[in-house]
C-alpha positions in Angstrom: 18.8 21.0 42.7 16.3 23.2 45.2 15.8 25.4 41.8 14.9 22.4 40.4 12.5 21.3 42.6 10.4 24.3 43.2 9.9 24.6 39.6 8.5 20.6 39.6 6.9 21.7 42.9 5.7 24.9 41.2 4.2 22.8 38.5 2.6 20.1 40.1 0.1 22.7 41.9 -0.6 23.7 38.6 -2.3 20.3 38.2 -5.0 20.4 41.5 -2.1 21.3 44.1 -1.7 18.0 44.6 2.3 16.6 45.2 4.0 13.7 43.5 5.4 13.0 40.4 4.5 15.3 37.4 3.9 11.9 34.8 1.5 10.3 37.7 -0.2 13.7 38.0 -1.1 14.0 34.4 -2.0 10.3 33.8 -4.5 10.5 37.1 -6.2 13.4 36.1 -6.6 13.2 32.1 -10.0 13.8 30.8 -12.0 10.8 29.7 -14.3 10.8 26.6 -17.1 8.3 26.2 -16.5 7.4 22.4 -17.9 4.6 21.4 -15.8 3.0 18.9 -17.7 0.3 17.2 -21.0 2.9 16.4 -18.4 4.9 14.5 -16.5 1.7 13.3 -19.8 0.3 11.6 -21.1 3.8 10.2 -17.4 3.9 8.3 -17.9 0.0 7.3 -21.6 1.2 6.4 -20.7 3.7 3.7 -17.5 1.7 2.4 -20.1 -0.7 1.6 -22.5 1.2 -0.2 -20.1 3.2 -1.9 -18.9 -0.6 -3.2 -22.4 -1.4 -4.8 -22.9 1.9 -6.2 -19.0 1.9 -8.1 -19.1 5.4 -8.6 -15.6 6.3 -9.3 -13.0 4.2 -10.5 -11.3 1.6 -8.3 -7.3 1.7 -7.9 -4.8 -1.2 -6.4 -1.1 -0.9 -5.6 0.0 -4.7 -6.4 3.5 -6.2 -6.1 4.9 -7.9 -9.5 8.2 -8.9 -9.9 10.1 -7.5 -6.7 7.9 -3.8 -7.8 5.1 -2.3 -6.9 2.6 -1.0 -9.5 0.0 1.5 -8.6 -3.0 0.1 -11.9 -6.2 0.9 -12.4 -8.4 -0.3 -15.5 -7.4 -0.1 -18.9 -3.3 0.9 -17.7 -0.3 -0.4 -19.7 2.5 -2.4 -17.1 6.0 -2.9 -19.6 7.1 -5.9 -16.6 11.4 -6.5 -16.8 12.7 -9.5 -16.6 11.5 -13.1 -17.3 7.9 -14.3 -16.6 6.6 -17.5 -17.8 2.8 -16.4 -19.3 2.4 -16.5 -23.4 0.7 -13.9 -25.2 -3.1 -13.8 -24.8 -3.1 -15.5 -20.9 -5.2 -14.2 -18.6 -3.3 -13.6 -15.3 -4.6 -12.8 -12.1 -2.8 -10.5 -9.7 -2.8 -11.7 -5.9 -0.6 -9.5 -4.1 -2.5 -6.6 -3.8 -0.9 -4.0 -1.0 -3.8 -1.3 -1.1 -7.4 -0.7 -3.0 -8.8 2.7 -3.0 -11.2 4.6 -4.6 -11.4 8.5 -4.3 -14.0 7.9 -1.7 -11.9 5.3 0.6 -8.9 2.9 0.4 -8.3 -1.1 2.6 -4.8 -0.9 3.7 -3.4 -4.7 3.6 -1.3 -5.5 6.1 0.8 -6.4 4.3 -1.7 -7.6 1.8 -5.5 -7.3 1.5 -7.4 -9.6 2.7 -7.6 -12.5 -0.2 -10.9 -12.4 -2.5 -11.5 -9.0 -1.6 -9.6 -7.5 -4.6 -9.6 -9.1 -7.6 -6.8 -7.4 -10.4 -6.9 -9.1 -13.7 -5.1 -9.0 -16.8 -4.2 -9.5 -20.0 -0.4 -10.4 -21.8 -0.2 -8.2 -24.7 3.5 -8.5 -25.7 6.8 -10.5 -24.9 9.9 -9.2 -26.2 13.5 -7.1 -25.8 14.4 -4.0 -24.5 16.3 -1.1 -26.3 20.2 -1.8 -26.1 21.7 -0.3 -23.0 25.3 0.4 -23.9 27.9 -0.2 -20.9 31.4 1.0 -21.8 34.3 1.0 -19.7 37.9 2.9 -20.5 41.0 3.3 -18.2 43.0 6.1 -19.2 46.2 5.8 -20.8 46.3 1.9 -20.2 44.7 1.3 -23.3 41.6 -0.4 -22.0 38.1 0.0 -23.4 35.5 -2.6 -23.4 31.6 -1.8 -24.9 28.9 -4.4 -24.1 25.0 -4.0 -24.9 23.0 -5.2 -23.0 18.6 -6.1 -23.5 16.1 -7.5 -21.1 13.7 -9.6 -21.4 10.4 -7.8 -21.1 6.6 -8.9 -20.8 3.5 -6.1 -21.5 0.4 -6.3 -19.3 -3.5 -4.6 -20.2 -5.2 -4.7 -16.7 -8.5 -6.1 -17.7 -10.4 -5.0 -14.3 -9.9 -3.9 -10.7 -12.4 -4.8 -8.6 -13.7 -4.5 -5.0 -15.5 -7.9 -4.9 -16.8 -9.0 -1.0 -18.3 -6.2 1.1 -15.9 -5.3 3.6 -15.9 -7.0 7.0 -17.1 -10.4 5.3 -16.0 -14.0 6.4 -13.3 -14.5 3.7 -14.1 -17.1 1.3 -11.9 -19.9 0.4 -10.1 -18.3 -2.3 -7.7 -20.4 -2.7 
């Protein structure tokens, strides 16, 4: 225990010979910057901004469809499992969008962007079936086999656009 102590003691005059506890000693004497936040926060906003007006590289979104999340950008192909209610032809609009980025910057949603930001459309190409997924079962030597096939329902998506809409650090408009 006194080996213990003189090395605390030890260390503690390290930090301006002063006594105490080693956690208080570093806390009281830790260096202070004068950073000022919001100069740097409204340069960053700044260039966001004009990099948004000027669209020079391609916009990307993570959105969440169906339980999944799809990382689109324009022009991409989505094959969607499962059943969705849109015909062929409708124009959908995809709300939950998780992130938007460019190669420049990405918004982070928390857990979703802010709404009317991003705007992800697109189009239904195709509805259909899957290929056959085969599921067979055997037991050994009990003379048990059983085959099914199986095909899910499945729904093709164009995304039309993905677009940065409001400048960032906007009042929100009533989107919806």
């Amino acid at each position: 225990m006194a080996m213990f102590r003189a090395g605390l003691q030890r260390l503690s005059n390290v930090f301006n010979g002063q006594g105490g506890i080693l956690s208080r000693l570093i806390t009281q004497n830790a260096p202070t910057t004068n950073v000022t936040a919001p100069d740097t926060t409204k340069d960053v906003i700044a260039t966001c901004n004009k990099l948004i007006e000027e669209r020079t590289s391609r916009n990307f979104a993570i959105v969440h469809l169906l339980g999944k999340q799809w990382r689109v950008t324009d022009g991409d192909l989505l094959v969607v499992e499962g059943y969705w209610p849109p015909n062929i032809g409708d124009k959908i609009k995809l709300d939950k969008v998780l992130l938007a980025a460019t190669k420049d910057f990405s918004l982070i949603g928390r857990p979703l962007v802010q709404p009317g930001l991003v705007t992800v459309t697109a189009t239904v190409i195709s509805k259909g079936l899957s290929h056959t997924r085969t599921h067979f079962k055997k037991k050994r030597r009990k003379q048990f086999m059983r085959i099914n096939f199986q095909r899910a329902q499945q729904t093709m998506l164009r995304i039309n656009t993905v677009e940065i809409a409001n400048k960032i650090n906007e009042a929100p408009k009533n989107v919806f």
